[in-house]
C-alpha positions in Angstrom: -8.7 -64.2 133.1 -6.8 -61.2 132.0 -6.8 -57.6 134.4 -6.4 -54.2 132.8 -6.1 -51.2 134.5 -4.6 -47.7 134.4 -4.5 -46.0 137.7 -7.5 -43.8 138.2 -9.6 -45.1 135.0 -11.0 -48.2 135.6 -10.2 -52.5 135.5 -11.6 -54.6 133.1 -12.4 -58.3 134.0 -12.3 -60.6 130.9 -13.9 -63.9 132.4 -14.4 -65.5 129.5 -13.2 -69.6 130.2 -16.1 -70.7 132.5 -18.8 -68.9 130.6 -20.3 -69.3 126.7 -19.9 -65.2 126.4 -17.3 -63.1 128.0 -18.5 -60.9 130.6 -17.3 -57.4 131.2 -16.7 -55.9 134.2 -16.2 -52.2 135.1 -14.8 -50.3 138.2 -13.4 -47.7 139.7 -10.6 -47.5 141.8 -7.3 -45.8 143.2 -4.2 -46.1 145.0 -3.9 -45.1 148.7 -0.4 -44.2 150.3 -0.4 -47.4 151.6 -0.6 -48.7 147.8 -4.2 -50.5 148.7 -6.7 -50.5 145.9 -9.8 -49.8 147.1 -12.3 -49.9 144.3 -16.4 -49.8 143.4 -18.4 -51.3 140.1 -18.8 -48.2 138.1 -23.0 -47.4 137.8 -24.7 -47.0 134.6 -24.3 -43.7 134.4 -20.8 -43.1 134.6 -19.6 -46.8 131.8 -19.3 -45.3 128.3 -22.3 -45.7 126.2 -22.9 -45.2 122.3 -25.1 -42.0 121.6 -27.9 -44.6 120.0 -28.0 -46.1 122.9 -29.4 -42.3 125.0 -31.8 -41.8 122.1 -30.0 -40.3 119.3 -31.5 -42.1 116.4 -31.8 -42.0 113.1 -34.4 -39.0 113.5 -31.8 -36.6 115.0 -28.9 -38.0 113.0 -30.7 -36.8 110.2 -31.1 -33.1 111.9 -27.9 -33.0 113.6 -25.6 -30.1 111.4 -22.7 -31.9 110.2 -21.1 -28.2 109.4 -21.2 -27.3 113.3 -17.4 -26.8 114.0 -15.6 -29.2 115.0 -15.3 -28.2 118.9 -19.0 -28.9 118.9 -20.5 -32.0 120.3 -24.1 -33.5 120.8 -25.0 -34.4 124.5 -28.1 -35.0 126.2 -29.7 -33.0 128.7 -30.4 -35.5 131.8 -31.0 -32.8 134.6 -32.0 -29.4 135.2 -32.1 -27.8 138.5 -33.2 -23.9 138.4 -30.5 -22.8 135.5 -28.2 -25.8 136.1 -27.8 -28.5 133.7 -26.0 -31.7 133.3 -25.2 -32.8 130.4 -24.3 -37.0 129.5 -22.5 -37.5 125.9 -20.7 -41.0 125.3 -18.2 -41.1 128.4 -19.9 -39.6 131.1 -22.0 -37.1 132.9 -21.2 -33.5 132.9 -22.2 -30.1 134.7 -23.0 -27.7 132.0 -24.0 -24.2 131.4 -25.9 -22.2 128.6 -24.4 -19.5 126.3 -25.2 -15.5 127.0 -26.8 -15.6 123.7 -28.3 -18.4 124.1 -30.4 -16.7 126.7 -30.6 -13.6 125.2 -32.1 -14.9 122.0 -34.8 -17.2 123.6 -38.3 -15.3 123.8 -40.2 -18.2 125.7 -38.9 -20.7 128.1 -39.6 -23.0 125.5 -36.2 -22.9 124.0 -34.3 -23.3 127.1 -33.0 -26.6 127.4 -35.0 -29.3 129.5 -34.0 -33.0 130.9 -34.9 -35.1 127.3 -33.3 -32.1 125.1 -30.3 -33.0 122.6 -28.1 -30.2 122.9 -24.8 -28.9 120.7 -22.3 -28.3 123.6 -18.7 -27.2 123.6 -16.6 -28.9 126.3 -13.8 -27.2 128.5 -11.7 -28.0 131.4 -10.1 -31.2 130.1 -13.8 -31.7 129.1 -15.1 -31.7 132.7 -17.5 -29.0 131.7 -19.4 -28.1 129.0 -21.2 -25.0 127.6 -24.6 -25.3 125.6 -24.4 -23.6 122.6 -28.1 -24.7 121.0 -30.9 -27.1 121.4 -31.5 -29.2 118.3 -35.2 -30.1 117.1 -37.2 -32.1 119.4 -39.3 -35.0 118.7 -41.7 -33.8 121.5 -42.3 -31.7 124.2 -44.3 -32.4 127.3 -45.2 -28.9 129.1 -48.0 -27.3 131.2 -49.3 -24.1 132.2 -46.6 -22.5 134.8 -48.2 -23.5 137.8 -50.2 -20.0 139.9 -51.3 -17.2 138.0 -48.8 -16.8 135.6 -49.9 -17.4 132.1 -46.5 -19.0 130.8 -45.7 -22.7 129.8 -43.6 -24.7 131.9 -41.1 -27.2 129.8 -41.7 -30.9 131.8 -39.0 -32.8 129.5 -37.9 -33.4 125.5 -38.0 -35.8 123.7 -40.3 -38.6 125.4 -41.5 -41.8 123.4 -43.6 -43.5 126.0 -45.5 -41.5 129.2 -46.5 -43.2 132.4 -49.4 -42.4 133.9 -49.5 -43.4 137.4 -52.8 -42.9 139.6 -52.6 -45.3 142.8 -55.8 -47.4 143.8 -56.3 -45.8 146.9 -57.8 -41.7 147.4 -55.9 -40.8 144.2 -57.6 -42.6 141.9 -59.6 -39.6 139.9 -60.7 -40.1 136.9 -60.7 -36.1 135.6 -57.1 -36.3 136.4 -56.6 -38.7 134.5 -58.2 -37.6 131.3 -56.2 -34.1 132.0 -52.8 -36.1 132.1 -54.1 -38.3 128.7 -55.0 -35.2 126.8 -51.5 -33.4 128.0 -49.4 -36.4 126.6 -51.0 -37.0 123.3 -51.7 -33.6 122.5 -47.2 -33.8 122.9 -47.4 -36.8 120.3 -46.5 -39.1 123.0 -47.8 -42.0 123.9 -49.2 -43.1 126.5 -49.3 -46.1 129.1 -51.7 -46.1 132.1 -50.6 -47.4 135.6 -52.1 -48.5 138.5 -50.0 -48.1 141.6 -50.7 -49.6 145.0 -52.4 -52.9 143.8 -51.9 -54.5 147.1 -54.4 -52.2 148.6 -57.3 -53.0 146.6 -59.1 -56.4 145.9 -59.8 -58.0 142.7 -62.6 -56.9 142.2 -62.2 -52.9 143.1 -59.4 -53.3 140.7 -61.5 -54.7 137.7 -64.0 -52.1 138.3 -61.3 -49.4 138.3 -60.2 -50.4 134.7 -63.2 -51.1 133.3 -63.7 -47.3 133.9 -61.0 -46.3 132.4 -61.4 -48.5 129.4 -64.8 -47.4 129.2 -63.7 -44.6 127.7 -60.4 -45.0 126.6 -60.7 -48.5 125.0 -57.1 -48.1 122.9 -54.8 -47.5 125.8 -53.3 -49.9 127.9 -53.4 -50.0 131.5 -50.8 -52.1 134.2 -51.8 -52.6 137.9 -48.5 -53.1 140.0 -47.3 -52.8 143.5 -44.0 -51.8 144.3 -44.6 -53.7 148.1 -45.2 -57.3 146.9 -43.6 -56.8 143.3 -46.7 -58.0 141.6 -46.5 -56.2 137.8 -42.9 -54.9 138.3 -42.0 -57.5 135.4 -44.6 -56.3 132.4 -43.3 -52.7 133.5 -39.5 -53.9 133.1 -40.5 -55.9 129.9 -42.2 -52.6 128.2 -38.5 -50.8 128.3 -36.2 -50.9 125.2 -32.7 -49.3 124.9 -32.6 -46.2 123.0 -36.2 -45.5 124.3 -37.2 -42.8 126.7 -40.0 -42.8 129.2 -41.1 -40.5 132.0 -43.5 -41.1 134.9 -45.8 -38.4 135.4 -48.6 -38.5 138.8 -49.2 -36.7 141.7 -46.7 -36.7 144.8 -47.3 -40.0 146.7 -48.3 -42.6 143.9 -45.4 -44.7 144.2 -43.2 -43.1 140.9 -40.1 -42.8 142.4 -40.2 -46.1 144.5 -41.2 -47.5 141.3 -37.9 -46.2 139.7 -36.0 -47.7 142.6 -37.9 -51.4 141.9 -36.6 -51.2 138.3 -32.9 -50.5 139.2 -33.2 -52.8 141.5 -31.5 -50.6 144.9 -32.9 -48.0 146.8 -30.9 -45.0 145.1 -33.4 -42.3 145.0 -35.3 -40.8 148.3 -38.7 -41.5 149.0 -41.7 -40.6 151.7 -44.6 -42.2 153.1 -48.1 -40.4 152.4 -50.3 -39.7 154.9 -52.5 -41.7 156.4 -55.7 -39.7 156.9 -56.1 -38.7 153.5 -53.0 -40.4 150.9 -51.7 -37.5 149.9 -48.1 -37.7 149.0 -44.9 -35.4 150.2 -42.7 -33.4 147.1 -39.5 -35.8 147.2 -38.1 -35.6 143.6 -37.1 -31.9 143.5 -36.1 -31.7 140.4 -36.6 -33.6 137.3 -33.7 -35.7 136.1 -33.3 -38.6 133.3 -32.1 -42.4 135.0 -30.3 -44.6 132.6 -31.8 -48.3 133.5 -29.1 -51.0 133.1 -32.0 -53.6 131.7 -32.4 -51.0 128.4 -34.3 -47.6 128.6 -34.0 -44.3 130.1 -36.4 -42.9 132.7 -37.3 -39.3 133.8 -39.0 -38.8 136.8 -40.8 -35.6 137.8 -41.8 -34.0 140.8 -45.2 -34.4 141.7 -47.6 -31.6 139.9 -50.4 -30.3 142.3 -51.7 -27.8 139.4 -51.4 -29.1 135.7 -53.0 -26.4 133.6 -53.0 -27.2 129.8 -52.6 -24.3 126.9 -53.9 -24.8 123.4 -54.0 -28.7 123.4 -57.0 -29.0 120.7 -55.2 -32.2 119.4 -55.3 -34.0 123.2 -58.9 -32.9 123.6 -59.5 -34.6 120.7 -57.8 -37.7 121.3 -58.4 -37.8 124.7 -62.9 -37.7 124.4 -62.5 -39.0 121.1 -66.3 -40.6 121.4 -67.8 -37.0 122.6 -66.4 -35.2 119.2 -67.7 -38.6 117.9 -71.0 -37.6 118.3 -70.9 -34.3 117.8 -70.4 -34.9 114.4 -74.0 -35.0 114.2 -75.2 -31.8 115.5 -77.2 -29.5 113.4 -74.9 -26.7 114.0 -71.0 -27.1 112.8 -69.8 -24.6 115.5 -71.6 -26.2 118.1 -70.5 -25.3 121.7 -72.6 -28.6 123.6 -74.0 -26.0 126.0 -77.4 -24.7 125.1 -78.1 -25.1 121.6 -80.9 -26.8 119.5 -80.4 -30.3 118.1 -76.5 -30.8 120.1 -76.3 -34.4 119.4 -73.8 -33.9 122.8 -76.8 -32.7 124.3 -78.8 -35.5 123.3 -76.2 -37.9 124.1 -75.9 -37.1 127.9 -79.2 -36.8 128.6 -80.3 -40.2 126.8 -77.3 -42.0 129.1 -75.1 -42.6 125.9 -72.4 -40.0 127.0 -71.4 -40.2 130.8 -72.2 -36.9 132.4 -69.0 -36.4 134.5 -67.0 -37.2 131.0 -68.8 -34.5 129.1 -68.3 -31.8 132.2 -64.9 -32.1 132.3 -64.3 -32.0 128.4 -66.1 -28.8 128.7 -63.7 -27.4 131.7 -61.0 -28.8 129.9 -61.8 -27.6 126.8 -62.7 -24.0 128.2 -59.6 -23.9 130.0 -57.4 -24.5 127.1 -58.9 -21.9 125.1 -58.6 -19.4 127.9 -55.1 -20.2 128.5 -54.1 -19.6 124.9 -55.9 -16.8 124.1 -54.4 -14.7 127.5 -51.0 -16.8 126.2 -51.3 -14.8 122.7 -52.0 -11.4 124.5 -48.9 -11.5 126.8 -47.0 -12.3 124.0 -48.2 -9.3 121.7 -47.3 -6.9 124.3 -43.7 -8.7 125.3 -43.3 -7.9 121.5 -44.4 -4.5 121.1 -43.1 -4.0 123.8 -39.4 -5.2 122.8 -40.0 -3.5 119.6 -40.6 0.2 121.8 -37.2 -0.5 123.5 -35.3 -1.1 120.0 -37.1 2.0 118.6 -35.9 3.9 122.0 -31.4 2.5 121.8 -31.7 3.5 118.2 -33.0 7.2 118.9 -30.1 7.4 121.5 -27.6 5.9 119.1 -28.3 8.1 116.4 -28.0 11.1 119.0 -24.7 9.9 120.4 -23.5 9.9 117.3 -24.8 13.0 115.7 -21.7 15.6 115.2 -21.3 18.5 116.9 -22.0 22.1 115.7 
């Protein structure tokens, strides 16, 4: 056994003489006046890690700017409350800021930083504190219509490989909801994995009929029942994360996501509520959302529960999503076919015969209808914001040029 320590860092336990592979042990720990250690095993979040290891792979290597000066560093975006960020590079978790010109420049939201983002930061105070200076090119972007009237999106997280989709088996289980989630995440180019919270509550044979709904339509995606009570399906959920990969858990409040986080690091870190009992529905507990670096492999972000979840312009999830509807429709007489009321819609045809499920088809329509809506009010705003800013640049250069015009 050999102990290393420098006071205030960490120790190091080498055990390596009863075991076939050393085994490394980190902590914290100080001095008191009394010159007692009193010490804690470091978590997961604080222990150095290599950048590959929080996502940065060969994708973003190949994007990151090598001619950046030198006092500028890649970190990861892990939380975001209102306009506060923390920031984790290779030694540790950080509070960070954004530049003035960083939010001067932006025109949308949607090149703010969010949890997921790789970021170019500059680091001050002994690097205690760093200062985002850019957000580098993301693999994807999960976002949704800003939730009330506003017609804005809403940045969810960066940079996602795999999206869970948790519905629970009890009053939440919705099957429009679900196709609104599905046709969200792949329109983002993630993918995604469907699961079934709150397994203990149902029997077999509820459950089976469940899926096979699901799969009915969406044959190519799969779909994991667990419960976070009895534990049953905790282990094909821990066996589907891999280091370097991130996932996020996305559901309405009440479906078990956070517990389910809790399960997988194996301690009750994050807060959790009980629903209600009269009707299921859950209580907002995750307030913000923030990325969870699993000690098994993987990062997690978990979000708070979404009681609206608008889409804008997500033509390639529709798609995707009701994949056998646009199937179909590939044999209607007209190629700009709306499915609504016009002569020889194969759509049309298809519902009424009992080939297309009715509900399925309404709610591509609504979705589909609400997308384009979105977008099209979306463009609008965004003309004006821009003529707009255009009127107010026309207006300081009129004053400039008469501040600066000599007098007679």
């Amino acid at each position: 056994m050999s102990i290393f320590f420098t006071e205030g860092v960490c120790i190091v336990l080498n055990i390596d003489m009863f075991l076939q592979e050393p085994l490394n042990i980190s902590w914290n720990f100080s001095l008191d006046n009394s010159m007692n250690i009193t010490y804690k095993q470091m978590e997961r979040e604080d222990l150095p890690m290599k950048l590959e290891d929080l996502g940065f792979d060969k994708w973003f290597q190949e994007r990151f700017n090598e001619s950046q000066p030198s006092e500028f560093s890649a970190a990861r975006v892990v939380a975001v409350h209102k306009d506060k960020y923390t920031v984790r590079n290779e030694d540790e978790e950080i509070p960070a800021d954004v530049t003035g010109k960083l939010l001067y420049m932006t025109e949308s939201n949607l090149e703010l930083p969010t949890v997921g983002d790789w970021v170019l930061v500059q680091h001050f105070n002994d690097d205690t504190f760093a200062v985002i200076q850019t957000v580098l090119p993301r693999k994807s972007l999960l976002k949704r219509k800003a939730a009330g009237k506003r017609i804005e999106y809403q940045p969810i997280a960066a940079n996602i490989d795999v999206a869970f989709i948790v519905q629970s088996l009890d009053h939440d289980f919705n099957l429009p909801r679900l196709e609104r989630y599905l046709t969200m995440v792949i329109d983002a180019r993630i993918q995604p994995v469907i699961m079934l919270s709150k397994r203990d509550l149902v029997p077999e044979e509820e459950l089976g009929e469940k899926i096979s709904q699901i799969k009915k339509s969406n044959p190519s995606f799969d779909i994991f029942a667990f419960s976070n009570e009895t534990g049953e399906g905790l282990d094909a959920i821990q066996g589907l994360l891999i280091t370097g990969k991130t996932y996020c858990l996305l559901g309405s409040s009440g479906v078990g996501k956070t517990t389910l986080i809790n399960r997988l690091i194996g301690q009750e870190m994050f807060a959790t509520a009980a629903v209600r009992e009269k009707d299921s529905k859950g209580r907002h507990v995750t307030a913000h959302r923030q990325l969870i670096i699993l000690e098994k492999g993987g990062m997690i972000i978990d979000t708070p529960g979404m009681r609206e979840l608008g889409n804008i312009g997500v033509q390639n999830g529709l798609k995707a999503t009701f994949s056998d509807i646009l199937g179909v429709a590939q044999d209607c007489r007209f190629k700009d076919c709306t499915h609504v009321n016009e002569p020889g819609c194969a759509v049309l045809e298809a519902v009424e015969g009992g080939e297309l499920d009715e509900r399925r088809y309404k709610n591509y329509l609504k979705l589909q209808k609400e997308s384009a809506y979105y977008e099209m009010s979306y463009l609008e705003k965004r003309n004006r914001d821009k003529k707009f800013g255009r009127m107010v640049k026309a207006v300081k250069a009129v004053k400039k040029d008469k501040n600066h015009k000599p007098l007679k």
